[in-house]
C-alpha positions in Angstrom: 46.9 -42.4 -170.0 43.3 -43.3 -167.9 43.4 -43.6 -164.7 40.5 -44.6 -162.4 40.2 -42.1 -159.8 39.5 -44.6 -156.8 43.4 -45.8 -157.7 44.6 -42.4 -157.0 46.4 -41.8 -153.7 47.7 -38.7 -152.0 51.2 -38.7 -151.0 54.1 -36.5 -149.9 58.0 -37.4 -150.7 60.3 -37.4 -148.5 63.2 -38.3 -151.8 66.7 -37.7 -150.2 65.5 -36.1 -146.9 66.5 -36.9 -142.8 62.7 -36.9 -141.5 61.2 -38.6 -138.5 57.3 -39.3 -137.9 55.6 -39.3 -134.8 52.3 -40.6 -133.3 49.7 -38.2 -132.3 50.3 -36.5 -129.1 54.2 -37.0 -129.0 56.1 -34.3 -126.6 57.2 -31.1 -128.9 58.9 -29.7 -126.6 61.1 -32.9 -125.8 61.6 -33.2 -129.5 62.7 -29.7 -129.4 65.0 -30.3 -126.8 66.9 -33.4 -128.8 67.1 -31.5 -131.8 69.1 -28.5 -130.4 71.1 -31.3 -128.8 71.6 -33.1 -131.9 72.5 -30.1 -133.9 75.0 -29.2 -131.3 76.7 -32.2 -130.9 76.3 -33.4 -134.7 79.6 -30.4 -135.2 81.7 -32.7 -133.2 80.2 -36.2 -134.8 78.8 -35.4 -138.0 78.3 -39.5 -137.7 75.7 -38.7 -135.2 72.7 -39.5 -136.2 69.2 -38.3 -134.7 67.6 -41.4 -133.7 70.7 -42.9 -131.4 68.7 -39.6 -129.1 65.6 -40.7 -129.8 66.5 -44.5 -128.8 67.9 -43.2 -125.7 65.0 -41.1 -124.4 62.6 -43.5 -125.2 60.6 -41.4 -127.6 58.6 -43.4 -130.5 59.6 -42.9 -133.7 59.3 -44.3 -137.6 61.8 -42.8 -140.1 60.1 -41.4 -143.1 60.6 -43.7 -146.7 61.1 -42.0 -149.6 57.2 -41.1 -150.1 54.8 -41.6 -147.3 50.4 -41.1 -147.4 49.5 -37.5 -146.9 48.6 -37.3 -143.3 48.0 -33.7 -142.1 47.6 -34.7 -138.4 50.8 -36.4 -138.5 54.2 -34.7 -136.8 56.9 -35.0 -138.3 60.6 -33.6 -137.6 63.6 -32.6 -140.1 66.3 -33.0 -136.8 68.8 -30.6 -139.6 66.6 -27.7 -139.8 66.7 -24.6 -137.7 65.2 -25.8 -134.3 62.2 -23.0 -134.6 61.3 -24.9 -137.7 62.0 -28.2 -137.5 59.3 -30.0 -136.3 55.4 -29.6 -137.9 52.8 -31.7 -139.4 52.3 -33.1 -142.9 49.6 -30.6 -143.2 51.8 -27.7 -143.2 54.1 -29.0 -146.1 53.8 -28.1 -150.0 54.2 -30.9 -152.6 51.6 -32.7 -151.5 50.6 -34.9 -154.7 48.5 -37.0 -156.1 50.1 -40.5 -157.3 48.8 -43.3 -159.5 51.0 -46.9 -158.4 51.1 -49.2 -161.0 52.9 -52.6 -161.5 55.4 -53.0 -164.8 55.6 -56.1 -165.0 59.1 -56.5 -162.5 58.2 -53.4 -160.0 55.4 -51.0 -158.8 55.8 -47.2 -160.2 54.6 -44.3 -159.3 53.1 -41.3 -161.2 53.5 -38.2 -159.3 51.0 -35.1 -160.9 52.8 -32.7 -158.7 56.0 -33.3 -161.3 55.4 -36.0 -163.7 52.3 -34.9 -165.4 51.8 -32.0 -167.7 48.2 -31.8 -168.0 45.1 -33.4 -166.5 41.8 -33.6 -167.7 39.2 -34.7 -165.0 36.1 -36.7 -167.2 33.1 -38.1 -165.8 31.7 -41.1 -167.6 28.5 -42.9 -167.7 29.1 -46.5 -166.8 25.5 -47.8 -167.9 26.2 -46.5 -171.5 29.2 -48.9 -171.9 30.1 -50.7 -175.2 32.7 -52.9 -176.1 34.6 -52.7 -179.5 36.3 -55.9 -179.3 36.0 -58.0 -182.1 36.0 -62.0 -182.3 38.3 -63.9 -184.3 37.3 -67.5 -183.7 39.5 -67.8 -180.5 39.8 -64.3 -178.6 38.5 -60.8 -178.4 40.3 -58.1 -178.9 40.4 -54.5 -180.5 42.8 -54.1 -183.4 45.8 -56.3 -181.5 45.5 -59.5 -179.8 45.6 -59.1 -176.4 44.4 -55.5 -176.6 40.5 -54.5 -175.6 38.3 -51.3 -175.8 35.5 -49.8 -174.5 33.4 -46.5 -175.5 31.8 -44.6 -172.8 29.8 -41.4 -173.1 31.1 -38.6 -171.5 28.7 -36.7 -169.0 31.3 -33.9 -168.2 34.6 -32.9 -169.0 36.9 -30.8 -165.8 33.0 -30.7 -164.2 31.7 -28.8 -167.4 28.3 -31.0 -169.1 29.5 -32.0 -172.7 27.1 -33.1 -175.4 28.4 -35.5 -178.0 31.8 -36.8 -176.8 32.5 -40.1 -175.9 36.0 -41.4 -174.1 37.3 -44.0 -175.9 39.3 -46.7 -173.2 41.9 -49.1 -174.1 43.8 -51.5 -172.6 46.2 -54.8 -172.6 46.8 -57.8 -171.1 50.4 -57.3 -171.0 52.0 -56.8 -167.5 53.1 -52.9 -167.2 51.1 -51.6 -170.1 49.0 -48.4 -169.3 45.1 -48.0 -170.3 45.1 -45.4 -172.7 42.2 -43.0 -173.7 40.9 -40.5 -176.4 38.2 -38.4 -176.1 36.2 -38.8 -179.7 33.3 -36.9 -181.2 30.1 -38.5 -181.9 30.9 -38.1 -185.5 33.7 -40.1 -185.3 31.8 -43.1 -183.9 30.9 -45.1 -186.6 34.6 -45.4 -187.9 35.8 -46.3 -184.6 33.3 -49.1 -184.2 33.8 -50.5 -187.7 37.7 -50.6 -187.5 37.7 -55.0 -188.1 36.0 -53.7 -191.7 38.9 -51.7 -193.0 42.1 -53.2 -194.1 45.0 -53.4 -191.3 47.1 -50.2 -192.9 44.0 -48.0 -192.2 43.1 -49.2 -188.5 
């Protein structure tokens, strides 16, 4: 798949995990103080949970969602951990990931690199050298599929290395959910790809 790096956020998941966030400058060592009390008293409740203390002292809080933006400043505290270890900032966690949201047509979904991706190649196109390969058929453009479109842009680098020759072919639909898709093509390859309305359907 493309993806456009401006739609590229940074996240941290919190899947399946008890955490708490907290605005800058919140007391650590009250924090501290409520978790040892939570731990100790969560043996004789295990119903207990860790913001009924945080309601009664007063102490603002959010409870994290199963994926929150990467924050570094922000402290955050896992009330179940040892009490030496259970409060830090987003900065100090692993698994911090990039994540592409897109919509499918029903729900957004996410693409997490840190697990969902097995390879990524970083190109860098030129914009001005831009050139459609949609076709018109007396109603619409498209390339090779109604509703689908194409660009070719030349390719100025390839994972911050200068290429010479290669261009990054760019599809996508107008169907709700479908993913752009890319190739990277040699220059040689060009004049096929540009002529694909001139060869029968089979060989498109």
């Amino acid at each position: 798949i493309v993806v456009d790096s401006d739609d590229i956020s940074q996240k941290v998941s919190f899947f399946e995990t008890n955490a708490y966030l907290f605005p800058k400058g919140a007391d650590t060592d009250a924090l501290r103080e409520l978790v040892a009390e939570y731990q100790k008293r969560k043996e004789q409740d295990p119903y207990l949970s860790f913001f009924e203390l945080l309601d009664k002292a007063g102490i603002e809080y959010e409870i994290a969602d199963e994926s929150e933006d990467y924050r570094p400043d922000l402290l955050i505290c896992f009330p179940d951990e040892p009490v030496e270890w259970a409060i830090c900032t987003m900065g100090d966690l692993e698994g911090v990931s990039d994540v592409y949201q897109y919509w499918d047509g029903s729900n957004w979904r996410e693409i997490w690199a840190e697990v969902d991706v097995e390879r990524r190649i970083l190109i860098v196109i030129d914009e001005n050298a831009k050139e459609s390969l949609d076709k018109w058929d007396g109603q619409n453009w498209y390339y090779r599929s109604r509703f689908n479109h194409a660009n070719l842009y030349k390719i100025i680098s390839i994972n911050n290395e200068p290429v010479e020759g290669k261009w990054l072919l760019w599809e996508w639909s107008q169907w709700q959910g479908s993913l752009d898709r890319g190739e990277i093509v040699e220059e040689g390859d060009l004049e096929r790809i540009r002529s694909w309305a001139e060869r029968p359907a089979e060989e498109a």
